[in-house]
C-alpha positions in Angstrom: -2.6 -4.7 115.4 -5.9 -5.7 113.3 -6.6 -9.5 112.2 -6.0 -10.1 108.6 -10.0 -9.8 106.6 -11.0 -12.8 105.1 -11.3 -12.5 101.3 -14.7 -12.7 100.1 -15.0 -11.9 96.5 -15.2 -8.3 96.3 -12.5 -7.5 98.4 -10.5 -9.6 96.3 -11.3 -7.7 93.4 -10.2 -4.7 94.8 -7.5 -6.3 96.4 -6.5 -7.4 92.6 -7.1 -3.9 91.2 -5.2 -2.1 94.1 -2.0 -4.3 93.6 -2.4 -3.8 89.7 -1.9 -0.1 90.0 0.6 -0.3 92.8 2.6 -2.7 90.4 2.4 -0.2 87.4 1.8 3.3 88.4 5.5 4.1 89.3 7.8 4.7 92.5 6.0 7.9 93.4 2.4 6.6 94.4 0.9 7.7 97.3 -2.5 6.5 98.8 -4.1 9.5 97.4 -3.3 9.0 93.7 -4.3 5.0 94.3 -7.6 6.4 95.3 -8.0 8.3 92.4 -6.9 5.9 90.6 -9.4 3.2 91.4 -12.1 5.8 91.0 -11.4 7.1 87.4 -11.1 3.4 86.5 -14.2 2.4 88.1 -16.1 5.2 86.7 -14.6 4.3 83.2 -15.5 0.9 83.8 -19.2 2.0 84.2 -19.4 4.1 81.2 -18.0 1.0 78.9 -19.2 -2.2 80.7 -22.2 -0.8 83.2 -19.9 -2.4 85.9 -17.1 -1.5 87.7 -13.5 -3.7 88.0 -13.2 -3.1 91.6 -16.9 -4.2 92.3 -17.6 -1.3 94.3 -21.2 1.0 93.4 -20.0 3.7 95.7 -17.5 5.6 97.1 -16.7 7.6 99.7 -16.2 11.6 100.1 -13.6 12.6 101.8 -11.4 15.8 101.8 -9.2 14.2 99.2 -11.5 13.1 96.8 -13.5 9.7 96.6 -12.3 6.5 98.5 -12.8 3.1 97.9 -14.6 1.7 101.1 -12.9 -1.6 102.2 -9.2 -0.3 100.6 -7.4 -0.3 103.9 -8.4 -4.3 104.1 -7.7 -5.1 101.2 -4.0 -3.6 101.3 -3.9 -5.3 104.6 -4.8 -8.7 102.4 -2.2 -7.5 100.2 0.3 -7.0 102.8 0.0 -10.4 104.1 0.4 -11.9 101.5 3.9 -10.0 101.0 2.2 -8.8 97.0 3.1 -5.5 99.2 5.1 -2.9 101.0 4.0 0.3 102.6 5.8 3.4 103.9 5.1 6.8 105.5 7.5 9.6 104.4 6.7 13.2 104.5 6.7 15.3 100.5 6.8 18.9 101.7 4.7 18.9 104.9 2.7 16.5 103.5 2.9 12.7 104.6 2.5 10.4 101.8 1.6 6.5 102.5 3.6 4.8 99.9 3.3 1.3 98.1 5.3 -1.2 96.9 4.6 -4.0 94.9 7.0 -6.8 96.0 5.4 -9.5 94.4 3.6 -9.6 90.4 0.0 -9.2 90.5 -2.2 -12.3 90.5 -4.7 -10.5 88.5 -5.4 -13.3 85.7 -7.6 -14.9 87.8 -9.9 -11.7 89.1 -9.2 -9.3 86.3 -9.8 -9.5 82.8 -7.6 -8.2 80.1 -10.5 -5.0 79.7 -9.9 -4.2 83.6 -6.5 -4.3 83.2 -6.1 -2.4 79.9 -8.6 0.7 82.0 -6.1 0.5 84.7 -3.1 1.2 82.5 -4.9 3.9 80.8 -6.0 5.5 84.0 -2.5 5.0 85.5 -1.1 6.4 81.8 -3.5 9.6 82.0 -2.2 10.4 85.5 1.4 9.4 86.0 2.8 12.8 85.8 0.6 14.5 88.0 0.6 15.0 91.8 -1.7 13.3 94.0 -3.2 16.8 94.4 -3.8 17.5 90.4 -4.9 14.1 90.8 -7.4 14.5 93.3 -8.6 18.1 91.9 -9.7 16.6 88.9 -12.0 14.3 91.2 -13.5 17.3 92.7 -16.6 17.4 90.7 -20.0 18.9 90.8 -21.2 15.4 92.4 -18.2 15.5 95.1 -19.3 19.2 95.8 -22.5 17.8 96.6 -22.4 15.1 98.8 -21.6 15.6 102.5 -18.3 15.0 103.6 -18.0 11.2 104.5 -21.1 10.2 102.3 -21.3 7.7 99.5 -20.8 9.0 95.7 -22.5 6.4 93.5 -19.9 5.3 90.5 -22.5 5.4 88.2 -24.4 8.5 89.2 -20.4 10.2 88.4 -20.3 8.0 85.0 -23.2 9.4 83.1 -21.8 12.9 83.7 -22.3 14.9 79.8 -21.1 17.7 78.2 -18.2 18.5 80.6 -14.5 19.8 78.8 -11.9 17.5 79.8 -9.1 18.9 81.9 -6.7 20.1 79.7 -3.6 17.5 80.7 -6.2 14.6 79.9 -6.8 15.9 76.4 -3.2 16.1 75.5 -2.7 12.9 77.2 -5.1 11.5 74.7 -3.7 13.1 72.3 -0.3 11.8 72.2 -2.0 8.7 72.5 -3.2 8.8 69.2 0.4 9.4 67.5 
């Protein structure tokens, strides 16, 4: 079994944003969706603030969709902690690593009410798709383009223009403003 990380900033942040979205995303997240998750946040993050919540510039392609580097230590941090739970169980043929928030986040401290409210929206837009609508959305022109384990800069995927929104995001927003 690995050591536990020490928690330097940054890995707390994403630690912090990671627990946030375990805590509120629902019974049915999977390590995928949290991925996607983090990324769409991130890349929100960018577009408003020119920084990210999680602290991260890049991400990683993988078959799924982006990746935060460092998440697998920082759900370890998480797990020792007790803040989390994890579980393997198979959807289909499919096995999904599950989470479990077991303790309320600590994110006062590391996340501002901004981050947070980007989180909930992200987590909002996506709670009734499947980790793989999820991750197709996050199969953009840049994630075409990068080799398959290379970094995808957050902001080089924030400045995208002129793309139409996947249709379940518009009507998301759109009951949003009722």
């Amino acid at each position: 079994m690995g050591s536990v990380p020490v928690a330097n900033e940054a890995l707390q942040r994403l630690a912090a944003a990671a627990h946030f979205v375990i805590a509120n995303a629902g019974d049915d997240l999977g390590k995928t969706k949290l991925n996607k998750i983090l990324w769409f946040a991130d890349c929100a993050a960018w577009r408003r603030t020119g920084r990210t919540i999680t602290g991260l510039t890049h991400y990683a392609k993988l078959q799924y969709g982006p990746v935060p580097p460092k998440l697998d230590a920082a759900l370890m941090l998480l797990a020792a902690d007790g803040a989390v739970e994890s579980d393997k169980h198979y959807v289909g043929t499919y096995v999904r690593h599950g989470f479990f928030s077991k303790k309320s986040p600590a994110t006062g401290n590391i996340l501002g009410p901004d981050e947070q409210a980007i989180l909930s929206e992200i987590i909002d837009a996506v709670r009734n798709m499947t980790a793989f609508e999820v991750s197709e959305l996050s199969h953009d022109a840049l994630w075409h383009e990068t080799a398959h384990g290379g970094k995808i800069s957050v902001e080089a995927a924030s400045v995208k223009m002129f793309e139409t929104p996947d249709p379940r995001i518009l009507d998301w927003a759109r009951s949003r403003r009722a």
